[in-house]
PLY file of the C-alpha trace (Angstrom):
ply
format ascii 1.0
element vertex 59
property float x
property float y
property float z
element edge 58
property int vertex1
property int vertex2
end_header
-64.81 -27.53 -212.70
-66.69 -24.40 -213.47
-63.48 -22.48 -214.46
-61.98 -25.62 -216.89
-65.11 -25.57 -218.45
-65.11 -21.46 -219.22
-61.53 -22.04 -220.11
-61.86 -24.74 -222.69
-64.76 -22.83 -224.01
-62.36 -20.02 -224.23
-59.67 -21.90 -226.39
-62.41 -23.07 -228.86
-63.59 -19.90 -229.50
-60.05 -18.68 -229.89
-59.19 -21.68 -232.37
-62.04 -21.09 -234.46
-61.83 -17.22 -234.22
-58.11 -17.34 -235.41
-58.66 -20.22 -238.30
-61.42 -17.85 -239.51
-59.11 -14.66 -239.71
-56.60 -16.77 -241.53
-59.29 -17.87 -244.24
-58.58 -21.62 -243.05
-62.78 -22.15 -243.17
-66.11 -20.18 -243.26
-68.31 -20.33 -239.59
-71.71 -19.83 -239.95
-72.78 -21.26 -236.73
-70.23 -19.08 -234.97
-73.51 -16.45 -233.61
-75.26 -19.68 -232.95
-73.11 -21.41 -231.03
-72.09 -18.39 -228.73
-75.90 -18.15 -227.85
-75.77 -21.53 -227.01
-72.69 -21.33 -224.84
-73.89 -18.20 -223.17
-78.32 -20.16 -222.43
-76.15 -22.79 -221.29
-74.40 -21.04 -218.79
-77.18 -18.65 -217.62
-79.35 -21.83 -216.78
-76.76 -23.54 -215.08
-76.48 -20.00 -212.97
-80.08 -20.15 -212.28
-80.49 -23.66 -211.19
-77.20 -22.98 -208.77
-79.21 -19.95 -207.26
-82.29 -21.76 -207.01
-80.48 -24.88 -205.26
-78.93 -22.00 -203.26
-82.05 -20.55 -201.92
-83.34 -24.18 -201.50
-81.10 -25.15 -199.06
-81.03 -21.70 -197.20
-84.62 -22.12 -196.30
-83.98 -25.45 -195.07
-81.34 -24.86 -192.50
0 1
1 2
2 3
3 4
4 5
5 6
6 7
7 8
8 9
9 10
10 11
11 12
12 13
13 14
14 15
15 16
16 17
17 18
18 19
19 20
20 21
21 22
22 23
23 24
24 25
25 26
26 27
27 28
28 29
29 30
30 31
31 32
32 33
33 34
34 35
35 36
36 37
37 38
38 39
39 40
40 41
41 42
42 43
43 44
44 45
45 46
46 47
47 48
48 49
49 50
50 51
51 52
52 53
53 54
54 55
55 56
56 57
57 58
């Protein structure tokens, strides 16, 4: 599930990337949204590693 969701978020980018080098629209919200992908995906590491440790000290 992990690597669909990196992959669609990998086509998006690539969409909006190429429409932008083609002139098709301006992106503002490009910077933003990358941050957002990237706090997304750190938290979702952290709350695996915490869930991780969780059940390691309770076996």
């Amino acid at each position: 599930m992990k690597t669909a969701s990196r992959l669609l978020q990998i086509i998006a980018l690539s969409a909006c990337f190429t429409a932008q080098a083609h002139g098709a629209f301006s992106m503002p919200g490009v910077r933003q949204a990358m941050r957002t992908i990237d706090n997304a995906s750190q938290s979702a590491s952290q709350t695996s590693a915490t869930v991780k440790i969780a059940e390691a000290m309770l076996s």
